[in-house]
PAKE-791522 format. One record per residue (C-alpha): x, y, z; residue number from 1; residue in one letter. Coordinates in steps of 0.05 Angstrom, whole numbers, plus 5000, padded with zeros to 4 digits. Layout:
REM residues N
{east->X&north->Y&up->Z&k->NUM&r->a}
...
//
This chain:
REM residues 198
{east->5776&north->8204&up->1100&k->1&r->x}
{east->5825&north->8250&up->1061&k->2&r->x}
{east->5897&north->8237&up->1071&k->3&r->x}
{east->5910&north->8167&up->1096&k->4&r->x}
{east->5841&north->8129&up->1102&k->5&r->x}
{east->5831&north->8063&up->1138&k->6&r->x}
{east->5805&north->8014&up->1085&k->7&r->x}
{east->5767&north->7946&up->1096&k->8&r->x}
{east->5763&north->7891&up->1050&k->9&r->x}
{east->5691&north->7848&up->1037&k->10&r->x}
{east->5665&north->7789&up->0994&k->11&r->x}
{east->5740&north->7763&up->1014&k->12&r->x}
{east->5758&north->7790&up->0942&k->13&r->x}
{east->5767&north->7866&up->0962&k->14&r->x}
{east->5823&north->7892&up->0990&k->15&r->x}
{east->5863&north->7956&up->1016&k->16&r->x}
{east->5889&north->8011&up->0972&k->17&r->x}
{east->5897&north->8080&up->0955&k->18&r->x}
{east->5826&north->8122&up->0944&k->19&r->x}
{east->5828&north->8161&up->0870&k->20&r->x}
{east->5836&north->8235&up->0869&k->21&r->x}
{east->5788&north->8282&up->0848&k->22&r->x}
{east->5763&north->8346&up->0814&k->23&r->x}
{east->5760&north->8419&up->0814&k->24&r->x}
{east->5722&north->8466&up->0861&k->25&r->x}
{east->5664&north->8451&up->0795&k->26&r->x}
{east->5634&north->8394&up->0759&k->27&r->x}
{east->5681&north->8368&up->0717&k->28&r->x}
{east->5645&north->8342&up->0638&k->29&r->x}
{east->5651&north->8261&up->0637&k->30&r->x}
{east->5656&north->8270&up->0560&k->31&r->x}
{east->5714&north->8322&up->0569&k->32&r->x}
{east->5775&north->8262&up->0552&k->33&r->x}
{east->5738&north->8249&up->0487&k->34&r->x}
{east->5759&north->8326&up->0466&k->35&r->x}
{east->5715&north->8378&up->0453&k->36&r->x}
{east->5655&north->8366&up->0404&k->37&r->x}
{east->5664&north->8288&up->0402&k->38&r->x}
{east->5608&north->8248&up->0441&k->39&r->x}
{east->5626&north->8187&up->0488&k->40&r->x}
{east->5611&north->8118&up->0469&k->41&r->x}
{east->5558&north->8086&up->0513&k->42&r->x}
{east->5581&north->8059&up->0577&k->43&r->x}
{east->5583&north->7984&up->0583&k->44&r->x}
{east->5545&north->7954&up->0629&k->45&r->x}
{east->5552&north->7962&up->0712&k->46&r->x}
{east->5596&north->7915&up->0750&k->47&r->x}
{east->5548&north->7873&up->0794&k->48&r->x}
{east->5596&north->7890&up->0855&k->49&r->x}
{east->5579&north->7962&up->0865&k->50&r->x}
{east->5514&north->7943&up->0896&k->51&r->x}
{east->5547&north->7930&up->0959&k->52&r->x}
{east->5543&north->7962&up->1026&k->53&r->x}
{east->5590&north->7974&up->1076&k->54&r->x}
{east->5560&north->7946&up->1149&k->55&r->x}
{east->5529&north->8011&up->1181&k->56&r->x}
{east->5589&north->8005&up->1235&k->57&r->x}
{east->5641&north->8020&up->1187&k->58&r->x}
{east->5672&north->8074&up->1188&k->59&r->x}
{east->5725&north->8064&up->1139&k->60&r->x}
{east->5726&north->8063&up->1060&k->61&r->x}
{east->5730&north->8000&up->1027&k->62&r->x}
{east->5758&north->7983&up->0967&k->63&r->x}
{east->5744&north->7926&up->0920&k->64&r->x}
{east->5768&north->7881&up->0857&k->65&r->x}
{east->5774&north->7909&up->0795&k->66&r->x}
{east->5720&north->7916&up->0752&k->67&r->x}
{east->5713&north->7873&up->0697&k->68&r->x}
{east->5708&north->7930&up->0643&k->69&r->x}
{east->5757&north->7986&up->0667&k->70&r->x}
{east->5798&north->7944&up->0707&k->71&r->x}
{east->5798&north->8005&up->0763&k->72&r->x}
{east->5783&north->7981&up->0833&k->73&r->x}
{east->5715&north->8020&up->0857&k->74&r->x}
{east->5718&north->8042&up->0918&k->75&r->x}
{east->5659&north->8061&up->0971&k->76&r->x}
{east->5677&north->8122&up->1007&k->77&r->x}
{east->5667&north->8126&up->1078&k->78&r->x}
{east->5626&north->8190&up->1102&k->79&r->x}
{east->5641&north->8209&up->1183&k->80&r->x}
{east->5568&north->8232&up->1215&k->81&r->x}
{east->5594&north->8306&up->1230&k->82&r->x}
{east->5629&north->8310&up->1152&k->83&r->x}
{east->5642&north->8390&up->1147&k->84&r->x}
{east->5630&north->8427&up->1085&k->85&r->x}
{east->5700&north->8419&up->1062&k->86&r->x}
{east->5700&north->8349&up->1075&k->87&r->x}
{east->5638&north->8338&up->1037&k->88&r->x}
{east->5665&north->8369&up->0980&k->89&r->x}
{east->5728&north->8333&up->0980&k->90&r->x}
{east->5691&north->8264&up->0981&k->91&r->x}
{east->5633&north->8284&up->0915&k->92&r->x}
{east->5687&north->8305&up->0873&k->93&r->x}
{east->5729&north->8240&up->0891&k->94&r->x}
{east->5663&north->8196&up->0884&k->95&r->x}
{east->5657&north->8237&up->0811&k->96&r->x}
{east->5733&north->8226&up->0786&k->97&r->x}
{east->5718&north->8153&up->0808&k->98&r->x}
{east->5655&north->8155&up->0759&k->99&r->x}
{east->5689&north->8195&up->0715&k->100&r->x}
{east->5754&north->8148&up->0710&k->101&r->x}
{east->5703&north->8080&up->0701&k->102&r->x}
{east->5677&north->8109&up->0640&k->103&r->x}
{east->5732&north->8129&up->0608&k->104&r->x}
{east->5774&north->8061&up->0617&k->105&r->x}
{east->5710&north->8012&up->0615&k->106&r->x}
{east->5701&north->8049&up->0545&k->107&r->x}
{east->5773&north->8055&up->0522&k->108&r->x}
{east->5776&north->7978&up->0540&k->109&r->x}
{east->5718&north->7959&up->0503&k->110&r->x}
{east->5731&north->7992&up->0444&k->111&r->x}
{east->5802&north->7960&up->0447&k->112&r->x}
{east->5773&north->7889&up->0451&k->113&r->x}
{east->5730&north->7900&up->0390&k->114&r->x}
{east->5774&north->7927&up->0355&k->115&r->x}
{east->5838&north->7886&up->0366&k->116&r->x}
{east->5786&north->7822&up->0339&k->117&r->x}
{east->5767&north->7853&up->0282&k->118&r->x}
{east->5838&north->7862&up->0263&k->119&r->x}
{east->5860&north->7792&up->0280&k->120&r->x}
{east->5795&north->7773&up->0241&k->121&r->x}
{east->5810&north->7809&up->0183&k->122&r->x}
{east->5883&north->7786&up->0178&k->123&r->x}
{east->5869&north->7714&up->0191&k->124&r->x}
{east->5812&north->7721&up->0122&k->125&r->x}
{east->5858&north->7753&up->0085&k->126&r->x}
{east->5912&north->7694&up->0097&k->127&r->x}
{east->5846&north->7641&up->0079&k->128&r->x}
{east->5847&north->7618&up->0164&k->129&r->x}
{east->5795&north->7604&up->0202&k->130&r->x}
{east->5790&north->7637&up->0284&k->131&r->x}
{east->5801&north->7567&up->0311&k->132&r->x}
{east->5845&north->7510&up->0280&k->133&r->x}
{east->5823&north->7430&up->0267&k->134&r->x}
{east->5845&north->7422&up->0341&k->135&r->x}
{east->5791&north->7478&up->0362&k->136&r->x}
{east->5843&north->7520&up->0388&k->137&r->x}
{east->5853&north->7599&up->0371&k->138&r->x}
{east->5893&north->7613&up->0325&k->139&r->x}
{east->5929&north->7678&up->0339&k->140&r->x}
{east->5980&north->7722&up->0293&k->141&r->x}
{east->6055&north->7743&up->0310&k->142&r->x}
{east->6079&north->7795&up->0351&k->143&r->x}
{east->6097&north->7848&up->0294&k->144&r->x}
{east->6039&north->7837&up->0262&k->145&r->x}
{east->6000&north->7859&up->0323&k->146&r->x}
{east->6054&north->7911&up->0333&k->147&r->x}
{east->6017&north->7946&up->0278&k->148&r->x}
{east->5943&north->7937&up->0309&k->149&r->x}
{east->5974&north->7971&up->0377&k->150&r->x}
{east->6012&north->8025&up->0338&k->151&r->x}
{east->5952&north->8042&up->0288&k->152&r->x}
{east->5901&north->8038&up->0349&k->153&r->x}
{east->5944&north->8088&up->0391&k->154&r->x}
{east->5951&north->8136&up->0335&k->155&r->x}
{east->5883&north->8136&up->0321&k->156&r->x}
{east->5867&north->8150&up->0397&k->157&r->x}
{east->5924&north->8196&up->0422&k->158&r->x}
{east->5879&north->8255&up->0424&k->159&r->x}
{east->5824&north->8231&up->0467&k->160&r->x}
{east->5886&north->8199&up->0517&k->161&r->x}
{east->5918&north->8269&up->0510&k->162&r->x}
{east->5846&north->8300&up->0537&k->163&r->x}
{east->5844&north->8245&up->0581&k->164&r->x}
{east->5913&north->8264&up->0616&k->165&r->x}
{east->5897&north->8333&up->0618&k->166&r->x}
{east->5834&north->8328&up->0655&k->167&r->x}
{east->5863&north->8267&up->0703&k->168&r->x}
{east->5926&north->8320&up->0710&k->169&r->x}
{east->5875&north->8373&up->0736&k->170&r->x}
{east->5836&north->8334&up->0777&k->171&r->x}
{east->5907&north->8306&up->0819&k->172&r->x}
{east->5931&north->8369&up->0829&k->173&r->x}
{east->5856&north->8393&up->0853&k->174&r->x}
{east->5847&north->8332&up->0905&k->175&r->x}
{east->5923&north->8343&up->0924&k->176&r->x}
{east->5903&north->8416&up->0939&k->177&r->x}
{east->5837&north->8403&up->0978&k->178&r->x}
{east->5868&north->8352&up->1014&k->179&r->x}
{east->5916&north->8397&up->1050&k->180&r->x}
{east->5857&north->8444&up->1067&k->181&r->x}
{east->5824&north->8387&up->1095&k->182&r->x}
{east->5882&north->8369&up->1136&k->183&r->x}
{east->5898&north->8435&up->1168&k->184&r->x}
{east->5813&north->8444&up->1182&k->185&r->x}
{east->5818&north->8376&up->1224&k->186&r->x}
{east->5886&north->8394&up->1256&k->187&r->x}
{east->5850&north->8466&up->1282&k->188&r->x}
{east->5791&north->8421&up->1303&k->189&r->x}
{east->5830&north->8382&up->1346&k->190&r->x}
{east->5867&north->8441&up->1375&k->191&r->x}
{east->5804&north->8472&up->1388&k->192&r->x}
{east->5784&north->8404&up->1422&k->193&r->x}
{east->5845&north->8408&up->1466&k->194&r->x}
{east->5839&north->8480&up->1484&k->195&r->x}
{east->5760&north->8467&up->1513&k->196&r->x}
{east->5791&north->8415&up->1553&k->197&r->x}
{east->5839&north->8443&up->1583&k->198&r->x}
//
């Protein structure tokens, strides 16, 4: 599958879509959205879903429900039994910007959470409230005063998201680019089918 896959759906949750793009003829560095010299947080924990496997029939890729920590649908690529070189390659460096994209947003998302509470937390002590009010329920602060959580927090991370565009950028324009190859290798194949026949 490069241009327009065939997609099935399974668990009755997952459903069709678009695969991600990809990479570069080379590895691309996981860590390379966090800009150069700055390690990446450790990945949260694995959604239970990716354990699943497509019925050996299939020959389509299938695409499921977002994960719970990146909110990115995974998707389970399908790989034909005579998958040429090209074709090979086009699929690993899709199955790696997949990876590659989990991390980053299961991260950023994280991170978000944790630090969006603490705020909340520390503005609620400083105004002598408690998280939850005499009714048990949360007790939350005003829209501009979380304006400045979601202004300060995007400040403070505009240079990993500029890393992060750059590299997802690169990686389009790659997958764009192999895709065509891809495309014209299959239309020869079939031409070369035709002319045997005939």
């Amino acid at each position: 599958m490069a241009t327009a896959a065939r997609i099935r759906v399974f668990g009755g949750r997952w459903r069709g879509g678009r695969a991600a793009a990809v990479s570069s003829r080379g590895r691309f560095s996981s860590a390379s959205a966090e800009g150069p010299g700055k390690k990446a947080p450790p990945p949260p924990p694995e959604n239970r879903t990716s354990g699943f496997r497509p019925p050996l029939h299939s020959c389509h890729d299938w695409i499921g429900p977002p994960d719970q920590h990146s909110n990115i649908r995974p998707i389970i690529f399908y790989i034909p039994k005579h998958e040429s070189p090209l074709e090979r390659r086009l699929r690993e460096l899709r199955q790696e910007t997949q990876a590659w994209n989990q991390q980053f947003w299961a991260n950023q998302n994280v991170l978000f959470r944790k630090e969006k509470e603490e705020f909340i937390r520390s503005r609620l002590k400083a105004k002598g409230l408690e998280l939850r009010d005499e009714q048990g329920q949360k007790v939350t602060l005003d829209a501009e005063e979380m304006a400045e959580f979601y202004k300060a927090f995007l400040s403070k991370n505009y240079k990993k998201q500029l890393f992060y565009n750059r590299d997802w950028y690169k990686r389009n324009f790659t997958i764009t680019f192999i895709t065509g190859r891809v495309a014209l290798e299959r239309a020869w194949r079939r031409l070369g089918f035709k002319k045997d026949k005939n």
